[in-house]
C-alpha positions as CSV (number, residue, x, y, z in Angstrom):
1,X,11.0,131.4,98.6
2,X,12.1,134.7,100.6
3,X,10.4,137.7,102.1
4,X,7.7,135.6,104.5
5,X,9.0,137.7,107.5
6,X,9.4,140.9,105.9
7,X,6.2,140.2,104.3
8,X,4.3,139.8,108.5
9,X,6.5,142.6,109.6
10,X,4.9,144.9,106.9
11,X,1.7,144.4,108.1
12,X,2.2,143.7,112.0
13,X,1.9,139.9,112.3
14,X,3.8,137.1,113.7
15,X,6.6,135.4,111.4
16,X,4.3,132.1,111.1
17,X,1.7,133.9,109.6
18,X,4.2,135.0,106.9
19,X,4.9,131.7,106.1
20,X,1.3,130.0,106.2
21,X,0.5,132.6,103.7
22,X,4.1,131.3,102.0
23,X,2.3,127.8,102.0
24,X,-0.5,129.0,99.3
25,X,2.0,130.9,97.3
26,X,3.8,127.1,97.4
27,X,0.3,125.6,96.4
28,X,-0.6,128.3,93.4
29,X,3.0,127.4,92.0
30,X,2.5,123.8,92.1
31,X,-1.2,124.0,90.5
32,X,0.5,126.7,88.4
33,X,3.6,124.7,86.4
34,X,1.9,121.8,86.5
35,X,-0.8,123.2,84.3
36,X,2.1,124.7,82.2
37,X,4.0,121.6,81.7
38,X,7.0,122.3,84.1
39,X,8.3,119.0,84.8
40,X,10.6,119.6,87.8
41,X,9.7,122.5,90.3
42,X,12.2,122.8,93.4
43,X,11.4,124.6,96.3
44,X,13.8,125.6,98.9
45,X,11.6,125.3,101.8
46,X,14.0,125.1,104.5
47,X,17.3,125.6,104.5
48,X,20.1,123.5,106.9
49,X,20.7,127.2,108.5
50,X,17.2,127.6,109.2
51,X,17.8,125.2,112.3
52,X,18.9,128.4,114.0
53,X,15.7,130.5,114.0
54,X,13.8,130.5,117.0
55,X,13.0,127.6,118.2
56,X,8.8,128.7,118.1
57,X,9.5,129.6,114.4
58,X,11.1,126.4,113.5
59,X,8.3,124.2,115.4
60,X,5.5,126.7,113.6
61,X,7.5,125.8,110.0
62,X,7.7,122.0,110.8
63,X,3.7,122.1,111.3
64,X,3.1,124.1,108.0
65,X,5.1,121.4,106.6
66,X,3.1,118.1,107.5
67,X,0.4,120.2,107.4
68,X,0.8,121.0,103.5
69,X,2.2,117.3,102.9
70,X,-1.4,116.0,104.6
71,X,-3.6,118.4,103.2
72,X,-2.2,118.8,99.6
73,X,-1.6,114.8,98.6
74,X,-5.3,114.5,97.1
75,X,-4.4,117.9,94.3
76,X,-1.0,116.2,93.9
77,X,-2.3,113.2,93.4
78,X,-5.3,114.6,91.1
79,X,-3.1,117.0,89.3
80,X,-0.3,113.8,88.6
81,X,2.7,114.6,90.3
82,X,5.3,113.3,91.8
83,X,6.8,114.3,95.1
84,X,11.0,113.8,96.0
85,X,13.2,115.3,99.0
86,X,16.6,116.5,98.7
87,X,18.3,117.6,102.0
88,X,19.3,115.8,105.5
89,X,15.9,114.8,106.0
90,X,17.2,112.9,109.1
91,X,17.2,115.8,110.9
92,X,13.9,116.4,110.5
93,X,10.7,115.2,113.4
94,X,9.9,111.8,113.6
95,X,6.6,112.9,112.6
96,X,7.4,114.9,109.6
97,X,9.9,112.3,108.7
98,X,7.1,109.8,108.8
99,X,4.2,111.9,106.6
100,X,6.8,112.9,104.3
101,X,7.9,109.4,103.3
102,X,4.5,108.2,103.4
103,X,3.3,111.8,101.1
104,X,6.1,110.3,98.6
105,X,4.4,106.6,98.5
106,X,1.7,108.0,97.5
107,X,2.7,109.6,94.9
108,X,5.2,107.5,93.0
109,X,3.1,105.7,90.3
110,X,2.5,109.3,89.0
111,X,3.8,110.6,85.8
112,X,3.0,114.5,85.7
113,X,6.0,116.9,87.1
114,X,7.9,115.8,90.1
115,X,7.8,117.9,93.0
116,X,10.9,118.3,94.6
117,X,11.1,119.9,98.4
118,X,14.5,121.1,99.8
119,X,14.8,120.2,103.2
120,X,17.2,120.8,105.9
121,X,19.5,121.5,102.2
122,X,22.3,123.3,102.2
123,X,24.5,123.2,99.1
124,X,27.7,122.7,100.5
125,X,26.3,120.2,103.3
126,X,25.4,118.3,99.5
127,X,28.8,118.6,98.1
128,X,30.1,117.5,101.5
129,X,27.8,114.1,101.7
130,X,28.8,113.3,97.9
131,X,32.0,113.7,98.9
132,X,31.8,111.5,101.7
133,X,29.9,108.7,99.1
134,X,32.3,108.9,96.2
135,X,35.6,108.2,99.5
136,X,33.6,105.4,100.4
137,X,33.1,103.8,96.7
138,X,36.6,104.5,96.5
139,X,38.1,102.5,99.9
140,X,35.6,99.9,99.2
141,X,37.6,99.5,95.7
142,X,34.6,100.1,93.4
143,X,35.8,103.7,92.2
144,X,39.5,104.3,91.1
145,X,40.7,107.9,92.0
146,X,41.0,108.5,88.4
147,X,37.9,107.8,87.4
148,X,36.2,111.0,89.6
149,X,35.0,113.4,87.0
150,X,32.0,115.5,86.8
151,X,29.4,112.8,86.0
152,X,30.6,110.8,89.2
153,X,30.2,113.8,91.5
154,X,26.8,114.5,90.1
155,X,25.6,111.8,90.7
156,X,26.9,111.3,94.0
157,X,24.5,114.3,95.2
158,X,20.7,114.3,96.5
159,X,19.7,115.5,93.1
160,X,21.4,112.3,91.5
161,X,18.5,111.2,89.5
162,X,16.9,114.9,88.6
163,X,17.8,117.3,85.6
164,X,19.7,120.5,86.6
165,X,17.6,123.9,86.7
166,X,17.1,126.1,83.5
167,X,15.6,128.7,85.7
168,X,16.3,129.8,89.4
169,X,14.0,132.2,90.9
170,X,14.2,134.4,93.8
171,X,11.9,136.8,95.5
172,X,12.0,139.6,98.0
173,X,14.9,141.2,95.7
174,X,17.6,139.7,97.4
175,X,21.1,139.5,95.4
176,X,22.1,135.8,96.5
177,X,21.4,132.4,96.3
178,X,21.9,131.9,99.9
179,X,23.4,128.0,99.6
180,X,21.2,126.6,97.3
181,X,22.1,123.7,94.5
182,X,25.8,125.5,94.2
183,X,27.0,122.6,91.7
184,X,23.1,122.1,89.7
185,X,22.5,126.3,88.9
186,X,25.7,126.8,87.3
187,X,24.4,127.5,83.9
188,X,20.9,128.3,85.2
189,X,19.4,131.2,84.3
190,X,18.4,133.5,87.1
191,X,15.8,135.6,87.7
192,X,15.2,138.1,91.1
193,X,11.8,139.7,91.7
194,X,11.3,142.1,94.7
195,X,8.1,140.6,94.8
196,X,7.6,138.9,98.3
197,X,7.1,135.2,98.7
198,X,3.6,135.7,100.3
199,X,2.9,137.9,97.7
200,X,4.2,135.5,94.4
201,X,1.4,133.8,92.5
202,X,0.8,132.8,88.6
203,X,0.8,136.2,87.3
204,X,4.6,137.2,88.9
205,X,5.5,133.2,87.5
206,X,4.6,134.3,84.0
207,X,6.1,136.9,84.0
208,X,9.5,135.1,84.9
209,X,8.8,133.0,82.6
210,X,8.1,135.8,79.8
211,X,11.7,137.2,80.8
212,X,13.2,133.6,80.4
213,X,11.6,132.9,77.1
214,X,14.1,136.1,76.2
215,X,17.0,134.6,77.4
216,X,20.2,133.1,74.8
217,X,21.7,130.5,76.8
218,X,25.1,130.0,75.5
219,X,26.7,127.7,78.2
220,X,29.9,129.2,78.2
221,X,29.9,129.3,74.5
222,X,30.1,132.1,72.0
223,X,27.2,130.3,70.0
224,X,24.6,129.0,71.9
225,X,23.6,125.1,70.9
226,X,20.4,124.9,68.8
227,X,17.4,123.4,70.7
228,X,16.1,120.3,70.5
């Protein structure tokens, strides 16, 4: 979800503006796929480099986020959807530690699309913690060395128990994926808008979606697998 800055810059406000108007691009998405029957929606709210911002912007992001996770539980909950965390939430406030764990109580008897919020994420901070889970199994003698293949690793990460995106979208133009899900997107499809994130609501979705639809995903295969 890029271009919040760029987006205040444009028009001569502070950076936390740019990101409270992020917050009801984040809540027209949700409303969004969940009426189209998207049942896993990740958003990569804040990244593990983010820590290094300014410390007012970080503190102004951290209220947007239990701000959003207070305000938006009664449409979650209305609208039947789950909410789950991937990321080194530990590092996170107290506080926002507390509402967020307390936002996901709430929501885990639903059975609509799951919500998933990136968090203090970074990709390779991921492979680096499944790593460190797959040694331990090993020294504790409940893994054998040769038994580490690509279904053990997977689900040794934070997304352990969720599907790997078909569809990775980024906006504000930008030609990188910037540490996100590095094992999950390998075969995702990817689609770059120069459309701010401020700016991204259900008609700039649709039309990702549109250019999706298009797509022949072949998996590294000359003939792509017939759908199911």
């Amino acid at each position: 979800m890029d271009g919040n800055g760029r987006w205040a810059k444009q028009r001569g406000l502070p950076r936390a503006e740019g990101h409270r108007i992020g917050m009801e691009s984040v809540r027209a998405m949700v409303r969004s796929c969940s009426e189209l029957g998207v049942e896993y929606l990740t958003l990569y709210a804040f990244s593990s480099e983010n820590w290094k911002r300014p410390r007012t912007e970080v503190a102004a992001l951290m209220y947007l986020l239990e701000f959003f996770l207070k305000q938006e539980i009664p449409e979650l909950n209305s609208n039947n959807v789950r909410l789950a965390v991937i990321g080194r939430t530990h590092d996170l406030p107290a506080s926002a530690q507390k509402q967020l764990n307390k936002s996901i109580e709430t929501l885990s008897k639903n059975t609509g699309m799951t919500l998933v919020l990136a968090l203090s994420y970074g990709g390779r901070a991921e492979i680096v913690d499944a790593m460190r889970g797959i040694a331990r199994e090993v020294k504790a003698g409940h893994l054998e060395i040769a038994d580490i293949d690509e279904v053990v690793i997977a689900r040794n990460l934070y997304t352990g128990s969720i599907p790997d995106p078909d569809l990775l979208i980024r906006t504000s133009g930008e030609m990188r994926i910037s540490n996100f899900l590095l094992w999950q997107i390998s075969y995702a499809e990817m689609y770059v808008t120069e459309v701010l994130w401020p700016d991204f609501r259900k008609p700039e979705l649709l039309k990702a979606l549109e250019d999706y639809s298009q797509r022949s995903r072949r998996f590294g295969l000359v003939n792509p697998p017939k759908a199911k």
